[in-house]
VMD Tcl script that draws the C-alpha trace (Angstrom):
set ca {
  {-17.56 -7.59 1.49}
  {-15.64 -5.96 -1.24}
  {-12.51 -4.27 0.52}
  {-11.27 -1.29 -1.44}
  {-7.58 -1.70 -3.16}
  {-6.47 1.69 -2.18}
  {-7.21 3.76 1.19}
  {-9.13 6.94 0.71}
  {-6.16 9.02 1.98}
  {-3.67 7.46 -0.40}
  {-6.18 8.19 -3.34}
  {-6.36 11.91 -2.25}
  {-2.75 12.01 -2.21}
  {-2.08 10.27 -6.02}
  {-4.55 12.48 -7.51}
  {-3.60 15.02 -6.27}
  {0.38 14.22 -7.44}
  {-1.46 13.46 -11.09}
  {-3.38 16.55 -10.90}
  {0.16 18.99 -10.18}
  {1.40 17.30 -12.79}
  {-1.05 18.07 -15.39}
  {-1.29 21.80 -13.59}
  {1.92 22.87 -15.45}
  {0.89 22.18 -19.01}
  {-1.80 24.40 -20.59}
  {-2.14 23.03 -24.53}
  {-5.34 21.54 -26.02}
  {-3.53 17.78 -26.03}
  {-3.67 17.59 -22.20}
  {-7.13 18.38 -22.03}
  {-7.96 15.24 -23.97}
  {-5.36 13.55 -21.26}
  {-7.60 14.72 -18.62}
  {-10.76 13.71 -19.83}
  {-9.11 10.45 -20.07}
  {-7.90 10.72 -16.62}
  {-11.33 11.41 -15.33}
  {-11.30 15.28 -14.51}
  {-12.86 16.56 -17.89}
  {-15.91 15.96 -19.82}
  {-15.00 16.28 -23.51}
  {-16.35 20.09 -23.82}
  {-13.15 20.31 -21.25}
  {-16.24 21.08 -18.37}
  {-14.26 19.76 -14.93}
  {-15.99 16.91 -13.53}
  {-14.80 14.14 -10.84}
  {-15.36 10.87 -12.72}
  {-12.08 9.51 -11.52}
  {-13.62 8.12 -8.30}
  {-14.54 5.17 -10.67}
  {-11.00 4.15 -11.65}
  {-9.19 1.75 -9.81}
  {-5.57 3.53 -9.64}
  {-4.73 -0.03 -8.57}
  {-1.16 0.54 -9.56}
  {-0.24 3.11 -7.47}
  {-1.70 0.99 -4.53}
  {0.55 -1.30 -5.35}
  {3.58 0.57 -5.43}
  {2.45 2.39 -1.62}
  {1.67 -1.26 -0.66}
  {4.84 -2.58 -0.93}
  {7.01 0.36 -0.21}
  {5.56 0.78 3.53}
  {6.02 -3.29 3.42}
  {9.48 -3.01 3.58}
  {9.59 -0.29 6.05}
  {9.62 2.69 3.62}
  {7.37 5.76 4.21}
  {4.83 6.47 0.95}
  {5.68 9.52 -0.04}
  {8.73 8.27 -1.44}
  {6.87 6.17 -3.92}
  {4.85 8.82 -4.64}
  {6.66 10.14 -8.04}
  {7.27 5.81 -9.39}
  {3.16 5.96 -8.17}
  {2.32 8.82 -10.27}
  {4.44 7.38 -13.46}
  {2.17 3.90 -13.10}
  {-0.82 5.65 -13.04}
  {0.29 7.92 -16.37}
  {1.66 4.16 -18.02}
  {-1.55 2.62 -17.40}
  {-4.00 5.28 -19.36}
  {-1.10 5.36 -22.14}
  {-2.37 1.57 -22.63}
  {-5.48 1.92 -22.07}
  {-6.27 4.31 -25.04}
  {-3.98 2.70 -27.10}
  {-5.72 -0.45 -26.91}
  {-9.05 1.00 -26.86}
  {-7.93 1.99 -30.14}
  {-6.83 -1.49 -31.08}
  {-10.20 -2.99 -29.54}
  {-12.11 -0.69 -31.00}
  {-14.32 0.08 -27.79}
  {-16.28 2.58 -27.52}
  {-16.64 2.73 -23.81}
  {-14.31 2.82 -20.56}
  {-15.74 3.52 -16.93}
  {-18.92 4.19 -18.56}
  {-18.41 7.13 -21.04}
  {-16.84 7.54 -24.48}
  {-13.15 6.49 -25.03}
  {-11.04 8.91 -26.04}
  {-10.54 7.81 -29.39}
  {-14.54 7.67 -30.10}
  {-15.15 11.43 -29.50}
  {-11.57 12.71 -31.26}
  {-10.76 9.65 -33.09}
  {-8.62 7.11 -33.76}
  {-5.17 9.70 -34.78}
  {-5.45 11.85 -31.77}
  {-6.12 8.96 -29.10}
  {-2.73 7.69 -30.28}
  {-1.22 11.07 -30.13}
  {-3.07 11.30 -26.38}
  {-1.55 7.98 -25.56}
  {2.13 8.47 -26.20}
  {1.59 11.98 -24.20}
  {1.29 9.89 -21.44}
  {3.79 7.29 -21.55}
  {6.02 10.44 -22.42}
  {5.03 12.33 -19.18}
  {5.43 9.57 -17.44}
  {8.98 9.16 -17.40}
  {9.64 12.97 -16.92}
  {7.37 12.56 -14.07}
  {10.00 10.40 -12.58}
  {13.10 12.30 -14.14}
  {11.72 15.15 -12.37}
  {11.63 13.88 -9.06}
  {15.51 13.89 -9.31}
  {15.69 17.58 -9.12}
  {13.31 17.19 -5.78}
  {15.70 15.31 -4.07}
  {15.47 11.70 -5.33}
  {18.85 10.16 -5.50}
  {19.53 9.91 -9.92}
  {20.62 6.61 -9.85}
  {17.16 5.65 -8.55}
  {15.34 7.77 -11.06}
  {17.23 6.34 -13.83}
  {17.00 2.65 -11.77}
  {12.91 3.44 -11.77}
  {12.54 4.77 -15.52}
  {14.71 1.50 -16.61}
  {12.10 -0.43 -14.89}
  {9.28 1.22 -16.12}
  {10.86 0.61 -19.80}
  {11.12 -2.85 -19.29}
  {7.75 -3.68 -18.20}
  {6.28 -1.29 -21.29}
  {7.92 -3.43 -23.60}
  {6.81 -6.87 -22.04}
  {3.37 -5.33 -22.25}
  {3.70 -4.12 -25.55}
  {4.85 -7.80 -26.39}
  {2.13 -9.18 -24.67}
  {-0.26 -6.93 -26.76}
  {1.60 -8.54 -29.54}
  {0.81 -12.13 -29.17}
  {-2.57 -11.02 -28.26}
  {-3.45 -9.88 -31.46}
  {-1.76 -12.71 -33.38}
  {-3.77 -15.33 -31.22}
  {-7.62 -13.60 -32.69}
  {-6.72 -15.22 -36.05}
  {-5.71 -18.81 -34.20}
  {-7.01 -21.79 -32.57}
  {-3.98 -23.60 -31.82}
  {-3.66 -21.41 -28.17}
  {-2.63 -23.31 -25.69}
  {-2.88 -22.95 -21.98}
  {0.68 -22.51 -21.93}
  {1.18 -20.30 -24.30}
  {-2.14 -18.17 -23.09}
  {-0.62 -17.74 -19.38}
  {2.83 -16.92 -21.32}
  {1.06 -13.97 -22.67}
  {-1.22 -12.97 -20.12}
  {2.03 -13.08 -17.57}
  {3.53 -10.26 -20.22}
  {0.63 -7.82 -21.07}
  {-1.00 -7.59 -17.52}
  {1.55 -9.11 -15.72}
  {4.74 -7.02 -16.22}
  {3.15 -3.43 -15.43}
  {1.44 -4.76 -11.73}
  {5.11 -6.28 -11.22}
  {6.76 -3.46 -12.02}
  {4.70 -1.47 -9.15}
  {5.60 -3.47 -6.47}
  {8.91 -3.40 -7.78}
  {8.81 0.30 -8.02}
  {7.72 0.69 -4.45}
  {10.48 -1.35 -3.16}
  {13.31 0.94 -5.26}
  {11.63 3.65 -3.86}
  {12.38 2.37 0.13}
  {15.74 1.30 -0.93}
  {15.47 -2.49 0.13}
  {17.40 -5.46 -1.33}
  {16.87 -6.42 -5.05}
  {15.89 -9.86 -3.86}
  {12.84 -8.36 -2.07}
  {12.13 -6.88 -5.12}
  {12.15 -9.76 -7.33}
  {10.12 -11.45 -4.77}
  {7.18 -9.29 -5.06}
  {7.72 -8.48 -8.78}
  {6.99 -12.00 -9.23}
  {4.10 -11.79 -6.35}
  {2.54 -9.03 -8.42}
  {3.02 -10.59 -11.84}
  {1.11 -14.04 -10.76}
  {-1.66 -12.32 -8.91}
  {-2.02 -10.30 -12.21}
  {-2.59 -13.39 -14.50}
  {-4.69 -14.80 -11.79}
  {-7.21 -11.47 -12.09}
  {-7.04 -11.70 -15.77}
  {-8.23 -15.59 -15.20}
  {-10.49 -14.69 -12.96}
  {-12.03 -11.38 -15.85}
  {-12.08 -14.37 -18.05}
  {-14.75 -16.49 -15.95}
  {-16.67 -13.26 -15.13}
  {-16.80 -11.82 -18.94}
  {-18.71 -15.53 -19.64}
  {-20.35 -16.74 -16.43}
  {-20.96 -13.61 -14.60}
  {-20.68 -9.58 -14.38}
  {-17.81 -7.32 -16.55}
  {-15.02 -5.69 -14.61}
  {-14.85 -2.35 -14.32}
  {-13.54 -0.55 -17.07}
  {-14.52 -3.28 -19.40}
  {-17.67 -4.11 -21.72}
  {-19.65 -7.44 -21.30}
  {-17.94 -9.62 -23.98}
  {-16.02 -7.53 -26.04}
  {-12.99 -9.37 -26.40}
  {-15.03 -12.40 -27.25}
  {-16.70 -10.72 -29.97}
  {-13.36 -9.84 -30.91}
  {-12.07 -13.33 -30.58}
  {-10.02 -12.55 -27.78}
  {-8.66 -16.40 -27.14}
  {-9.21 -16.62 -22.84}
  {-8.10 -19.39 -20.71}
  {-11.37 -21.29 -20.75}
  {-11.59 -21.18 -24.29}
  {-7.64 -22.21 -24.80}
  {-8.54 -25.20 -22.51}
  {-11.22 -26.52 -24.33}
  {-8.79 -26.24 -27.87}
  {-6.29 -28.23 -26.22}
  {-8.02 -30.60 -23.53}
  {-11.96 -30.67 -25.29}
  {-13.04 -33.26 -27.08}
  {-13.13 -33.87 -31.15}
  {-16.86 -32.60 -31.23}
  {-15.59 -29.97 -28.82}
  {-12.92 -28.43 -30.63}
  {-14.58 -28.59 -33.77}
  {-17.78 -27.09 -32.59}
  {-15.78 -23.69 -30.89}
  {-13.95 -24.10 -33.58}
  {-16.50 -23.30 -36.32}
  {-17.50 -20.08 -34.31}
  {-13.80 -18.81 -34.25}
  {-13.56 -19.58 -38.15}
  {-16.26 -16.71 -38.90}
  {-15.38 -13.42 -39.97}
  {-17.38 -11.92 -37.94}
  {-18.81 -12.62 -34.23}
  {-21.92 -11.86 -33.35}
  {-23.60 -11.51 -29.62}
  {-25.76 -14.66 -30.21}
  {-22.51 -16.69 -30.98}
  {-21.49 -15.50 -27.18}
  {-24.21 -18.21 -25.60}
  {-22.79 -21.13 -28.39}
  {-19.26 -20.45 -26.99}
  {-20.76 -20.58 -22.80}
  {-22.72 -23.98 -24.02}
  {-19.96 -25.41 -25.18}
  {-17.24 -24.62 -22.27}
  {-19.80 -25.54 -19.90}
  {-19.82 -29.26 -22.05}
  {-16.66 -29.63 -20.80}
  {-16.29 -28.07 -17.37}
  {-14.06 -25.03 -18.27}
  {-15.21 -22.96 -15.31}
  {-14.20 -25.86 -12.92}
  {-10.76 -25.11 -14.74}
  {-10.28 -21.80 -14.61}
  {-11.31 -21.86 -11.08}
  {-8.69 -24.32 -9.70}
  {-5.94 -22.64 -12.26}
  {-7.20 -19.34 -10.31}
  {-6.84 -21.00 -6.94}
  {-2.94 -22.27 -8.28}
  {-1.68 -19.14 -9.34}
  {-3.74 -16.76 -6.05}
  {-1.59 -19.40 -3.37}
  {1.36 -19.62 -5.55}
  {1.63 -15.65 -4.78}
  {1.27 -15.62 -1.25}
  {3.64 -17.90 -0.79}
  {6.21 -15.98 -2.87}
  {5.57 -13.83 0.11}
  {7.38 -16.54 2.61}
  {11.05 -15.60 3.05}
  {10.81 -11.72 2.19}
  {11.97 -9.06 4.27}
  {8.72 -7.35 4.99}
  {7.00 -6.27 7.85}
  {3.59 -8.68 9.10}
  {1.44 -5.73 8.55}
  {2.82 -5.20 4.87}
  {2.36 -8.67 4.54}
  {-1.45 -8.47 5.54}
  {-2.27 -5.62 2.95}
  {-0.05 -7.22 0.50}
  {-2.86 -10.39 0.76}
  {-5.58 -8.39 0.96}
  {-4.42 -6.82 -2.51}
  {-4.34 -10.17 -3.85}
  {-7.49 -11.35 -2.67}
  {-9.45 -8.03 -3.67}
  {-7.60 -8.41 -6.91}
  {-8.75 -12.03 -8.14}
  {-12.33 -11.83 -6.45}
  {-11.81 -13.56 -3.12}
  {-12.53 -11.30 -0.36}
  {-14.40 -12.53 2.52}
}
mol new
graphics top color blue
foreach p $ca { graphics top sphere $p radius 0.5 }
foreach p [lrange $ca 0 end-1] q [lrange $ca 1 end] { graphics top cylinder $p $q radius 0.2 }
display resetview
C-alpha cells in the first residue's frame, strides 16, 4: 500500500497559499510559471494537472512543524517558498538535461525554449523569498523571516553545488561511492533538509531539533535518490522523471560508481567502453543492466538503501518531538525510499 506523503487537507491548503500568491501578478512570465506549476496548459487554458506533483516539500516542512508541537499554518509561508524553490530547479535543470517531459507533458523550456525557461526559473526562486519576506508584514516575527530566507539561501547553493559536480562527473569514470553520496547529499539532500528545518523555525523549537531533522531529511533524501537509481535500471521511473534519461546522459548513479570502484578489471573496462562514447544510445541501457547485474550492484544499492533509511530514524532518537510527529516523520521516510508496507 502506497501511503500518500501529504494529507489531502494540507494539499488544499498549499495550493491554495501558491495559488494567492500567483493571484497578485498579472504579466505573461507568470503564466509560463503556472503552467509549470500545474494550473495552465500552454495556450494559458486553466487546467488541474497539479494533482500529479508530489509537493513533497511542503509536507515536510508541516511534518515537522506539528512534530514539535507547532500548529501548520505557521509553516505555511517557509511551505509555500519550498514549493516555489523546487520548480525554480526543476526547469532549470530540465534545461540542463535537456528533457522534454515532466509529469507527463512538455517542459517548459520545450514549448518556449531554452531562454525563457531560465527567465521562468529565476521568477521563481525570486518569488520565493518575497513569499517569505512577505509573511513579515502578516505578522511573522523578522528575525524569523530573515532566519528562514538565510536558510533557504544556503540550501540553494548546496544544490546548485551539487548540480555542479553532477555535471562534471558525465565526462568521468573515476566516481566513487564516496564522492557520489557527497554529491547526491548536496543536490537532493540540502533542499528536503532545509524543509524540515524550515518547519521547525517556523514552531520556534531549539536549533538542536533542527539540526536533528535537517540531517534526518538530508539522509532520507540520498536514500530516495539511491533508491530512483535501482528503479531507473531494474524497475519503473519516478514520477516526474523519464525511464533512463540520466543514463543516456551519463548521469554516473550509485550502482554504476560501485562497479568503477569495487568491479572487476573486465568489469570496469567493459562499463567503461560504454561511458567513453560520445553518444548513448537506448540499446547501450541493457549493456550497462548486464553488466551491474555481473557484479551484484542491486544487492548494493539495496543494503546502502537499508544503511542510510535506519541511519535516519534513528537521528530521530533523542529529539524533542511529539510520538505522533515521530510516526508521520517515519512514514515520510518510508513512503519516500519505497518501503511502505
Amino acid at each position: 500500500m502506497v501511503l500518500p506523503l501529504i494529507l489531502p487537507e494540507q494539499r488544499g491548503t498549499i495550493e491554495d497559499a501558491l495559488r494567492a500568491i500567483f493571484a497578485e501578478h498579472s504579466l505573461p512570465l507568470f503564466r509560463l510559471m503556472e503552467y509549470q506549476m500545474g494550473w495552465l496548459d500552454e495556450h494559458s487554458v486553466p487546467i488541474d494537472h497539479s494533482v500529479e506533483y508530489p509537493r513533497q516539500y511542503s509536507a515536510l516542512c508541516f511534518a515537522a512543524c506539528q512534530a514539535v508541537g507547532g500548529q501548520p499554518e505557521a509553516a505555511l509561508s517557509m511551505a509555500a517558498a519550498l514549493e516555489l524553490v523546487d520548480n525554480f530547479f526543476q526547469v532549470h535543470i530540465d534545461v540542463q538535461e535537456g528533457s522534454q517531459e515532466r509529469y507527463n507533458r512538455p517542459t517548459v523550456w520545450w514549448v518556449w525554449g531554452p531562454g525563457q525557461a531560465i527567465n521562468v526559473g529565476d521568477a521563481f526562486h525570486a518569488l520565493a523569498r518575497l513569499s517569505i519576506m512577505a509573511s513579515a508584514e502578516r505578522g511573522m516575527p523578522l528575525d524569523t523571516a530573515l532566519k528562514a530566507v538565510q536558510m533557504l539561501d544556503v540550501a540553494c547553493l548546496r544544490v546548485c553545488e551539487g548540480i555542479h559536480v553532477d555535471l562534471v562527473y558525465q565526462e568521468r569514470v573515476d566516481v566513487t561511492v564516496d564522492s557520489y553520496l557527497r554529491m547526491v547529499r548536496e543536490k537532493v539532500g540540502a533542499l528536503m533538509g532545509c524543509a524540515l528545518e524550515l518547519g521547525v523555525l517556523s514552531a520556534s523549537a531549539s536549533p538542536e531539533t533542527a539540526r536533528g531533522l535537517r540531517e534526518f531529511g538530508e539522509d532520507i533524501a540520498v536514500a530516495s535518490r539511491i533508491q530512483e537509481d535501482a528503479q531507473v535500471l531494474w524497475g519503473e521511473a519516478t514520477i516526474g522523471e523519464t525511464m533512463g534519461s540520466g543514463l543516456l546522459n551519463k548521469k554516473k548513479t550509485l550502482p554504476v560508481a560501485y562497479v568503477f570502484e569495487e568491479g572487476s578489471i573486465s568489469q570496469k573496462r567493459a562499463l567503461g567502453n560504454i561511458y567513453f562514447k560520445r553518444v548513448l544510445e537506448a540499446s547501450d541501457l541493457v549493456k550497462i543492466v548486464e553488466i551491474l547485474d555481473t557484479a551484484d550492484a542491486r544487492t548494493y544499492v539495496h543494503n546502502t538503501m537499508k544503511r542510510l533509511l535506519n541511519r535516519a530514524l534513528d537521528r530521530l532518537n533523542g529529539l524533542d518531538i511529539s510520538p505522533g510527529g515521530r510516526s508521520d516523520l517515519e512514514r515520510i521516510a518510508q513512503h519516500l525510499t519505497h518501503q511502505d508496507p
